[in-house]
FILO-254880 format. One record per residue (C-alpha): residue number from 1; residue in three letters; x, y, z negated. Coordinates in steps of 0.02 Angstrom, whole numbers, plus 50000, padded with zeros to 5 digits. Layout:
# residues N
  pos  code     xx     yy     zz
  NUM   ALA      X      Y      Z
...
# end
This chain:
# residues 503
  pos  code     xx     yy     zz
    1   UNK  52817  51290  46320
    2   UNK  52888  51444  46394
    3   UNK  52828  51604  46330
    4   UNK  52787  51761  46429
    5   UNK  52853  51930  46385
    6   UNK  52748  52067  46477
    7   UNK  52815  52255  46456
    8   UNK  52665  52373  46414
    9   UNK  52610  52452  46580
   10   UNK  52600  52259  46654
   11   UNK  52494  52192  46532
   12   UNK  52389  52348  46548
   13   UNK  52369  52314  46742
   14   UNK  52321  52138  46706
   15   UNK  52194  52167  46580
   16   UNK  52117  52297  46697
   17   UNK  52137  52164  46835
   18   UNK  52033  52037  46736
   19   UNK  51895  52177  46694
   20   UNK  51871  52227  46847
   21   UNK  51861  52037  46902
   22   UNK  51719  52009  46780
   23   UNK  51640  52170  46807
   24   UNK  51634  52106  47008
   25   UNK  51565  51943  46941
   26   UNK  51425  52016  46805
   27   UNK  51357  52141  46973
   28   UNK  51340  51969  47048
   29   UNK  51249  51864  46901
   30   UNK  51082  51793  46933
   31   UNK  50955  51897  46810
   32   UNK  50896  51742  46714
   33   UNK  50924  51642  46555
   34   UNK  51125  51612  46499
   35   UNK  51208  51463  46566
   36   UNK  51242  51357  46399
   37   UNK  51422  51289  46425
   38   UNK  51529  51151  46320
   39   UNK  51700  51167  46336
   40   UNK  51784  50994  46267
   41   UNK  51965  51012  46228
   42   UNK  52098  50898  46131
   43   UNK  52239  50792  46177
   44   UNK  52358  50947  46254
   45   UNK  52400  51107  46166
   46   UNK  52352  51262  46241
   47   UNK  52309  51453  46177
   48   UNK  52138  51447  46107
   49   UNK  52124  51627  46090
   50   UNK  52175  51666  46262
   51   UNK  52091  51542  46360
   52   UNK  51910  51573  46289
   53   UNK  51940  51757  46358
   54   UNK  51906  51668  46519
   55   UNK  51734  51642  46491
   56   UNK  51703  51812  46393
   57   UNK  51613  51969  46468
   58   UNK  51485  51874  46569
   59   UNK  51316  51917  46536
   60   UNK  51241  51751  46592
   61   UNK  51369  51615  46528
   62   UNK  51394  51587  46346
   63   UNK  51541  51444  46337
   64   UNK  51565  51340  46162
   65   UNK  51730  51277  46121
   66   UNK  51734  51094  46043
   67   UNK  51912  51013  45992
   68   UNK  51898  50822  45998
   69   UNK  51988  50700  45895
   70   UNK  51969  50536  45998
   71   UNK  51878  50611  46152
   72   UNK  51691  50540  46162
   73   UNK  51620  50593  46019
   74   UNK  51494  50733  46097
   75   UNK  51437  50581  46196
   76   UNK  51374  50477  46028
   77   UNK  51211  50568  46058
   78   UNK  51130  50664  46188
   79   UNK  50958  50640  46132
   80   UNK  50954  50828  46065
   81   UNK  51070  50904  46213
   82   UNK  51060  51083  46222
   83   UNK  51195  51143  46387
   84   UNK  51187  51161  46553
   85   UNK  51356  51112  46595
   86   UNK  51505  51012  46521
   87   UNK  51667  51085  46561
   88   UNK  51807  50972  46524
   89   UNK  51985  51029  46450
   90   UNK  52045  50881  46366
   91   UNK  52170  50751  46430
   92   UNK  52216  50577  46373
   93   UNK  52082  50544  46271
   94   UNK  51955  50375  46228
   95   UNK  51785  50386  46283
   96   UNK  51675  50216  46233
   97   UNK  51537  50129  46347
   98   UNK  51409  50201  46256
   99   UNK  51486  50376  46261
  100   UNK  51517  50345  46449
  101   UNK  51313  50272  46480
  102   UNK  51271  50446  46392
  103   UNK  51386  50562  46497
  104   UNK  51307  50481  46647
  105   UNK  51146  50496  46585
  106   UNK  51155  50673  46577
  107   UNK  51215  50686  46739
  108   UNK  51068  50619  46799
  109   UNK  50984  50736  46728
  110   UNK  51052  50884  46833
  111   UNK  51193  50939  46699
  112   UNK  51347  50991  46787
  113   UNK  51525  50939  46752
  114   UNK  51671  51078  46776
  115   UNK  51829  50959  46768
  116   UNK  51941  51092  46729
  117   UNK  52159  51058  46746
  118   UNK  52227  50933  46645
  119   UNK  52066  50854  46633
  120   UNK  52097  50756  46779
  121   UNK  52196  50643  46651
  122   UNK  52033  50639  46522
  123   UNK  52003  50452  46496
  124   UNK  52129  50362  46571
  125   UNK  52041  50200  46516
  126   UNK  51879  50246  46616
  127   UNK  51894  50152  46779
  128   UNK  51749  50237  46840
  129   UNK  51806  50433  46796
  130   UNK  51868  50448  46971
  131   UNK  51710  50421  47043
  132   UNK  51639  50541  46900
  133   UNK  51751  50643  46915
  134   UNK  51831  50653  47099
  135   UNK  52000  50642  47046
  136   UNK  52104  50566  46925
  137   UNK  52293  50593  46850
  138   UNK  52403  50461  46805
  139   UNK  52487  50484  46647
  140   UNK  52601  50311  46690
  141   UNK  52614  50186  46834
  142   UNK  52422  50096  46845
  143   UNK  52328  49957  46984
  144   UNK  52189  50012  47027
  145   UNK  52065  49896  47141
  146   UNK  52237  49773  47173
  147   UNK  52327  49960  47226
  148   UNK  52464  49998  47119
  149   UNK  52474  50177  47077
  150   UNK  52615  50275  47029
  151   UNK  52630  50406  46892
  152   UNK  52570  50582  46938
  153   UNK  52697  50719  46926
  154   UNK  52664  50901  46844
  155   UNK  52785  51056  46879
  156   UNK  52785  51195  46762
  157   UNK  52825  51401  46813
  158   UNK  52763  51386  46997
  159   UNK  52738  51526  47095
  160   UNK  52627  51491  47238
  161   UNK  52488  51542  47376
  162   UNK  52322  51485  47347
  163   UNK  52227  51467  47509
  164   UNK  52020  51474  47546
  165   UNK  51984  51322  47622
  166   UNK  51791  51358  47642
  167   UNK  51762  51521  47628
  168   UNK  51565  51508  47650
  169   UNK  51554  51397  47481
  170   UNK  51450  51494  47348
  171   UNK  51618  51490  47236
  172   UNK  51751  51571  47353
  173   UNK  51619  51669  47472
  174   UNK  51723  51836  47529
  175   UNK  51888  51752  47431
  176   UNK  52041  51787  47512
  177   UNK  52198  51674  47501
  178   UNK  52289  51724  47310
  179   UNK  52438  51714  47223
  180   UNK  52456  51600  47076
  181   UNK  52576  51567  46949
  182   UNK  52537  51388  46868
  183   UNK  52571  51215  46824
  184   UNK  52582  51093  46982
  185   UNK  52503  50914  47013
  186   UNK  52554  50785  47134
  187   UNK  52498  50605  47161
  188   UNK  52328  50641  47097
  189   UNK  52192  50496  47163
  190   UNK  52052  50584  47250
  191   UNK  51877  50527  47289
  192   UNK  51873  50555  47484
  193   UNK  51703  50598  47460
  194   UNK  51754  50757  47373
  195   UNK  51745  50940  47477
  196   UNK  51891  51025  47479
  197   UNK  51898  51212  47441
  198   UNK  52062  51289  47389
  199   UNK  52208  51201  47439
  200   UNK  52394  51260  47431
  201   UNK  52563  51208  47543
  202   UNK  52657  51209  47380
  203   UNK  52772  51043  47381
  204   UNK  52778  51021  47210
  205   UNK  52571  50997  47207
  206   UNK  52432  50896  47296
  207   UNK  52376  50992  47434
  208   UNK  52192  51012  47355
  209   UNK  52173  51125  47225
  210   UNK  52009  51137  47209
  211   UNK  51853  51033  47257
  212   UNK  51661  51009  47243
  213   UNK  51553  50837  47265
  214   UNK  51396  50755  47192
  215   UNK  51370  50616  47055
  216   UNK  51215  50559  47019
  217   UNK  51101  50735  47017
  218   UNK  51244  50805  46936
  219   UNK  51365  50960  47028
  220   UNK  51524  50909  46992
  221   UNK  51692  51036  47025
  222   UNK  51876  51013  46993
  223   UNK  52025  51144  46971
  224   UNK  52199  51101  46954
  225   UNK  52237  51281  46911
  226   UNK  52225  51331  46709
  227   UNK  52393  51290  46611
  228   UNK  52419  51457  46523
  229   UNK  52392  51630  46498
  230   UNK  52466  51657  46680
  231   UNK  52316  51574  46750
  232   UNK  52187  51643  46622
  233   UNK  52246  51822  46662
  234   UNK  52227  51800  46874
  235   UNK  52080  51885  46906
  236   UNK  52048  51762  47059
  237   UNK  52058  51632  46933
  238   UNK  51926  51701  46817
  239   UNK  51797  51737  46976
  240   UNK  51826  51542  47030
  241   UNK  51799  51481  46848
  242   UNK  51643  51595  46838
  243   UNK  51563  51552  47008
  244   UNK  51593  51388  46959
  245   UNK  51507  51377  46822
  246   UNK  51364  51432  46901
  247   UNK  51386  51320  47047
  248   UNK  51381  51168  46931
  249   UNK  51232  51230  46846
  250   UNK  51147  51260  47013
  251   UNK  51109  51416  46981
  252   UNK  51241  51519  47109
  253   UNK  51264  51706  47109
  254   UNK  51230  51785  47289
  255   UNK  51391  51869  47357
  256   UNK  51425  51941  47509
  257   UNK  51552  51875  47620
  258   UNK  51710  51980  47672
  259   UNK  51743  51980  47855
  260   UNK  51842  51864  47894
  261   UNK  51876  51712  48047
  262   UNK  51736  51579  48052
  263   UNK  51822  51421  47947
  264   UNK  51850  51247  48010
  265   UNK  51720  51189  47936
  266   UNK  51595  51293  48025
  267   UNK  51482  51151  48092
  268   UNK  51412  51084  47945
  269   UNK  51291  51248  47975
  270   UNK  51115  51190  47984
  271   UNK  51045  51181  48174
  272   UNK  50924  51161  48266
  273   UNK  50821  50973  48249
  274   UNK  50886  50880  48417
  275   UNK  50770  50814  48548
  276   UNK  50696  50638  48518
  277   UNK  50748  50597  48703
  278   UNK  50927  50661  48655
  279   UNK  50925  50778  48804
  280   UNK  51114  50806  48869
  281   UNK  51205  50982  48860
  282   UNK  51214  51085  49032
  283   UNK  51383  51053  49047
  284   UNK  51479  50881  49105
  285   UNK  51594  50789  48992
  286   UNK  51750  50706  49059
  287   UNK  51779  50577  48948
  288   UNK  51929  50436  48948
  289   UNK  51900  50281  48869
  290   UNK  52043  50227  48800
  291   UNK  52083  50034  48757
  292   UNK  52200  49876  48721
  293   UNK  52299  49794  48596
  294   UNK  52130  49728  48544
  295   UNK  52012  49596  48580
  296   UNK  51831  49675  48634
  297   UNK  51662  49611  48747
  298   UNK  51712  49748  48881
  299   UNK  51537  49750  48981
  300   UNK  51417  49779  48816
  301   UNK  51560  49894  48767
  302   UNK  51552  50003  48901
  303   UNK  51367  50025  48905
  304   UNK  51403  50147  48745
  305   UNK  51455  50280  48891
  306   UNK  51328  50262  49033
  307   UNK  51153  50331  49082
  308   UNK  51193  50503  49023
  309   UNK  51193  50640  49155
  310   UNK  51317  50761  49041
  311   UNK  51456  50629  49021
  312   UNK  51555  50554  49162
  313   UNK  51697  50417  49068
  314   UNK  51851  50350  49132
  315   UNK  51898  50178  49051
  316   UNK  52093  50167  49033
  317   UNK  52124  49979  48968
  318   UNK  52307  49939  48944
  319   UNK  52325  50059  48825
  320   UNK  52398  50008  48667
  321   UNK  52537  50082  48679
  322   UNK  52465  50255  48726
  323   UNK  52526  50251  48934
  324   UNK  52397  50370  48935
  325   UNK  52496  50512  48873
  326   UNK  52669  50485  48953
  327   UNK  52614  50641  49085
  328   UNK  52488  50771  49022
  329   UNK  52522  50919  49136
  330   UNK  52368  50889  49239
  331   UNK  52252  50801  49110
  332   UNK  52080  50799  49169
  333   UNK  51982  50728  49013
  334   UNK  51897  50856  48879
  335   UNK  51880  50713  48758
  336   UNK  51970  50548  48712
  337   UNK  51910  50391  48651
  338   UNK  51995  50284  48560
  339   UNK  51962  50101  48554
  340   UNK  52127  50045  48551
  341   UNK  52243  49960  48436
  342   UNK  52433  49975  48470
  343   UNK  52587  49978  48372
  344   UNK  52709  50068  48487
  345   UNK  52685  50249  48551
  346   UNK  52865  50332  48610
  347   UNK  52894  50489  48539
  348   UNK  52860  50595  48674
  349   UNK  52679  50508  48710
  350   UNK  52657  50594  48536
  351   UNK  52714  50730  48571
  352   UNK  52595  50766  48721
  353   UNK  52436  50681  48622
  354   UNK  52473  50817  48500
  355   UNK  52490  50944  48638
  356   UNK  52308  50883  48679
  357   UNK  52234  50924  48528
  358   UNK  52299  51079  48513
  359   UNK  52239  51144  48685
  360   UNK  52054  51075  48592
  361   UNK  52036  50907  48686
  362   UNK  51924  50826  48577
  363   UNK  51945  50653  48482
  364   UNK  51825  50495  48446
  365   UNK  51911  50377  48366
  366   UNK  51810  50213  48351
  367   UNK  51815  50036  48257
  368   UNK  51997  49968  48264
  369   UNK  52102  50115  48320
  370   UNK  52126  50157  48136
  371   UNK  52243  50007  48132
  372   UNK  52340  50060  48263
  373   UNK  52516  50153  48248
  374   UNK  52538  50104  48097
  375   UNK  52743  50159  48095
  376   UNK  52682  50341  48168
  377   UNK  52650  50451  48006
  378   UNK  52549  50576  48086
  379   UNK  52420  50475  48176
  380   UNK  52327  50432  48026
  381   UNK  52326  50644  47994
  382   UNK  52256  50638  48154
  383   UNK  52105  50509  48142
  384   UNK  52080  50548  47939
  385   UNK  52133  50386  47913
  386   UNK  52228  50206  47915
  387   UNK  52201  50032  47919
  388   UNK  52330  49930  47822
  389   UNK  52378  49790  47977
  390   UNK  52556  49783  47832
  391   UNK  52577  49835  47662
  392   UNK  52612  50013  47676
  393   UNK  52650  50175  47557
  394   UNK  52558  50371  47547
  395   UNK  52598  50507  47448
  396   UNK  52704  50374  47350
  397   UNK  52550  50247  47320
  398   UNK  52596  50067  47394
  399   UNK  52453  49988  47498
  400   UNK  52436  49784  47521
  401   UNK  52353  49733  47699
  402   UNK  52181  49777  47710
  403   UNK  52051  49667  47722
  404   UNK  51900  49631  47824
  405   UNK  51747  49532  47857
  406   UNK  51643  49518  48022
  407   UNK  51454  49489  48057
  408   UNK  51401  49586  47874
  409   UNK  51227  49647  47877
  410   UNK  51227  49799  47782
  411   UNK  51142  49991  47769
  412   UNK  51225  50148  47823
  413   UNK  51200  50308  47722
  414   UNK  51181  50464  47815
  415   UNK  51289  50573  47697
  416   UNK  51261  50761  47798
  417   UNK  51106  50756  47878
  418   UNK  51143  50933  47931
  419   UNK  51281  50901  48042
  420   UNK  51266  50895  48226
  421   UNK  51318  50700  48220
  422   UNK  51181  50654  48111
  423   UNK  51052  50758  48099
  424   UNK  50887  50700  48106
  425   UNK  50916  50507  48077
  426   UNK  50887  50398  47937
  427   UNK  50996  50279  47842
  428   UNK  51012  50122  47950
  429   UNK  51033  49952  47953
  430   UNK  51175  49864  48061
  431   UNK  51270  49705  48078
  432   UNK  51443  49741  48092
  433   UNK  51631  49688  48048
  434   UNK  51667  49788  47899
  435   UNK  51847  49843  47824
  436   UNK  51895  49880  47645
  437   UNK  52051  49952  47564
  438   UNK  52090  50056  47703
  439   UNK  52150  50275  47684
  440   UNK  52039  50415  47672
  441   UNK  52102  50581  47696
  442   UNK  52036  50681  47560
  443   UNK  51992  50817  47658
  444   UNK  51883  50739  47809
  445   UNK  51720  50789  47789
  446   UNK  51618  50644  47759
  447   UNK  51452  50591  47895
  448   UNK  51419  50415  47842
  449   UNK  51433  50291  47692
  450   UNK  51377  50097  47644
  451   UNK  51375  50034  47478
  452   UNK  51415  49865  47538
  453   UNK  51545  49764  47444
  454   UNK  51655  49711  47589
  455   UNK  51697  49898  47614
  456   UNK  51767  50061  47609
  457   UNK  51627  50174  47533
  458   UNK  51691  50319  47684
  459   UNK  51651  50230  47875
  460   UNK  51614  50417  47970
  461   UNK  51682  50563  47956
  462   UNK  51748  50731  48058
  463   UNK  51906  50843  48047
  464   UNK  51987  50958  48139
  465   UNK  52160  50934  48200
  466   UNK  52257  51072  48299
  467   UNK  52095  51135  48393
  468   UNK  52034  50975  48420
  469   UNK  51861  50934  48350
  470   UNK  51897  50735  48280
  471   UNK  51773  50629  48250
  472   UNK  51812  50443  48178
  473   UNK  51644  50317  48154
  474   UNK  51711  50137  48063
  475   UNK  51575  50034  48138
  476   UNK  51577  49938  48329
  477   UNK  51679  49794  48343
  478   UNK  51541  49680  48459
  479   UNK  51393  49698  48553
  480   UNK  51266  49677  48384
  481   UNK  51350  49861  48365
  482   UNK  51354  49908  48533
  483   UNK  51161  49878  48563
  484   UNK  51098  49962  48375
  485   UNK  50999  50129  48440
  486   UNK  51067  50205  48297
  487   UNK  51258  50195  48318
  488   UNK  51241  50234  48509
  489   UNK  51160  50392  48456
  490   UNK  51308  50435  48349
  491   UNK  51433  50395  48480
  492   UNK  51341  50487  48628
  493   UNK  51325  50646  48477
  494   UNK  51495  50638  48429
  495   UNK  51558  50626  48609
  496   UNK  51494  50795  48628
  497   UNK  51512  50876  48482
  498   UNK  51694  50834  48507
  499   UNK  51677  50914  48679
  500   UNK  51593  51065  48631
  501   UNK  51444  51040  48667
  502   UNK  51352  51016  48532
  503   UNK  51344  51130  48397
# end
């Protein structure tokens, strides 16, 4: 462990740094009881002294440190529990089935979990602390659901830029982009149900840094940043790990944003309920529909794109192979489908698709697509996603083919009934081909989700690529599909939220 040497007048500035942090943070507290936190650590040496600082100086948090010998023992009984949130520290440690029943169950009573650096590798024996958890480090080489996973890598010393990836989240509200000096992780497992943050272009790390999701009625947030005192001192560190804590414990401080652009992620804002009769924007959508490389029923297919007055579609069959984008000078679409399923695309057709997306032509990407291109790295950037059609390899995780099943009656969950997409509908029923095993960006934010067997838990989601809005829905391989009121609504939405024209 290396040790830091600070001359007098540096230490000074940081100490007065971290005061003025928490003085920032205590104007902000909520005027009600203290937040009753449990810090479990054990299984990785750190600086005691230093690191409960953190959590010092807050009028409304009061954070307990517990050292653990085997890892699960503060889970032998709950019966009695007294906090509002569990913040783990600890790394490598056991954690029984009873231990892990209890956890859950009080998780499902609303108490939060703060999964705080090296706790990503907590209980590596715990095949279900990813989904707890959101993410999971791999102390050595592991299969997990038939994927073999290699061994995460940590860098010590880095010195690296921090960046707000939702800057209208309760915990980084009026955040800007920071400095940090920390340990690194890379080929951490992520949920891709998780919401991304913070995230960093530091090579020797995962791109997400930090993230929030739900499990059971339980907040749940990770941060990779909090090796040693060179974390605990960054004041931007402190205000994350204090909003955070409150975030968890669902009781969030109100802070005022800092001017700054509108983020990506701007249109999960709640709006307006849609019309029943799904009544089309004032302005028309050109639309091509592009296909081949793929068996479909092209009449019930089609059907997806007519009878609305605000979209005019081209269909473009032949297109595995992406003929579409050999000449783009004079492209006359504002959105593209994609419903095909081709392994070759020439380098300059990328090129110009790319060139697309950033002048904002917007993306659907529907069904099959997400099998196509499979030896083109960035297309599955560009979708969110990728369909195994070969064993393949990401971020240093080998892949076997992925599997799938047709004519599987199953429900769809409406994850964010807030966005445009979905607002206003109901989970749904729908008979469908299903695939499983397939790639999830991490950072797509996720519409829709099954619990059915023969799948991956993530079938919609949207993104943004270049200025492109992208949206990508799993479902529509045949005309049971094509004909369920339900997914045409989503396809007609996304359409034109990918357009522009609805927000």
């Amino acid at each position: 462990m290396t040790r830091w040497v600070l001359v007098a007048s540096l230490a000074a500035g940081l100490v007065l740094a971290a005061g003025t942090a928490r003085a920032e943070e205590r104007a902000a507290a909520p005027a009600a009881k203290k937040i009753n936190c449990l810090i479990l650590a054990g299984g990785h040496g750190f600086d005691e002294k230093a690191f409960m600082k953190v959590f010092e100086g807050y009028d409304d948090i009061n954070a307990k440190l517990v050292m653990q010998k085997a890892g699960g023992e503060a889970f032998d009984d709950v019966s009695d529990w007294s906090y509002d949130v569990i913040i783990l520290y600890n790394f490598g440690q056991q954690i029984n089935e009873k231990q892990q029943e209890n956890l859950l169950k009080l998780m499902d009573k609303g108490v939060g979990l703060f999964v705080l650096h090296h706790a990503c590798a907590a209980y590596p024996k715990w095949d279900g602390f990813l989904k707890v958890a959101g993410v999971a480090f791999y102390v050595e080489p592991r299969e997990v659901g038939g994927v073999k996973k290699p061994a995460s890598g940590a860098a010590g010393g880095k010195k690296f830029k921090v960046h707000v990836a939702d800057a209208d989240h309760p915990i980084t509200k009026g955040l800007a982009d920071y400095d940090m000096a920390d340990e690194t992780y890379i080929r951490q497992d992520f949920d891709p149900g998780v919401h991304v943050v913070l995230t960093t272009d530091e090579p020797s790390s995962d791109k997400i840094i930090a993230f929030t999701k739900t499990c059971r009625k339980s907040n749940v947030f990770y941060l990779q940043s909090g090796h040693d005192a060179a974390a605990y001192d960054n004041p931007n560190f402190r205000t994350v790990v204090a909003r955070a804590i409150r975030w968890v414990a669902k009781r969030p401080a109100e802070v005022k944003a800092a001017a700054r652009p509108e983020p990506a992620r701007a249109a999960r804002t709640i709006y307006a309920a849609p019309a029943a009769d799904e009544k089309p924007a004032a302005r028309k959508l050109s639309i091509a529909v592009v296909t081949g490389g793929h068996g479909f029923e092209e009449k019930p297919f089609l059907t997806l794109f007519q009878g609305y007055d605000d979209i005019e579609y081209k269909h473009l069959p032949g297109n595995q192979d992406g003929a579409v984008f050999e000449d783009t000078s004079d492209f006359p679409y504002q959105v593209i489908v994609l419903y095909n399923m081709g392994q070759n695309i020439t380098e300059k057709r990328q090129k110009n698709f790319i060139e697309l997306l950033n002048r904002g032509v917007g993306l659907v990407a529907l069904h099959h697509c997400i099998g196509g291109w499979q030896d083109w790295p960035e297309y599955k950037m560009i979708i969110g996603g990728k369909f195994f059609t070969k064993p393949g390899e990401i971020n240093g995780i080998k892949y076997p083919v992925s599997p799938w099943k047709d004519d599987v009656d199953y429900k769809i969950h409406i994850a964010d009934a807030a966005h445009p997409i979905t607002q206003g509908l109901a989970d749904f029923a729908i008979k469908d081909e299903t695939y499983k095993g397939f790639w999830v960006d991490p950072q797509v934010h996720v519409l829709l989700t099954t619990d059915e067997p023969t799948c991956g838990k993530t079938i919609g989601w949207t993104k943004t690529y270049g200025k492109a809005n992208v949206c990508y829905l799993m479902n529509g391989h045949g005309p049971s599909a094509f004909a369920n009121k339900d997914y045409r609504t989503l396809v007609v939405r996304a359409i034109r939220w990918a357009g522009g024209t609805l927000k």
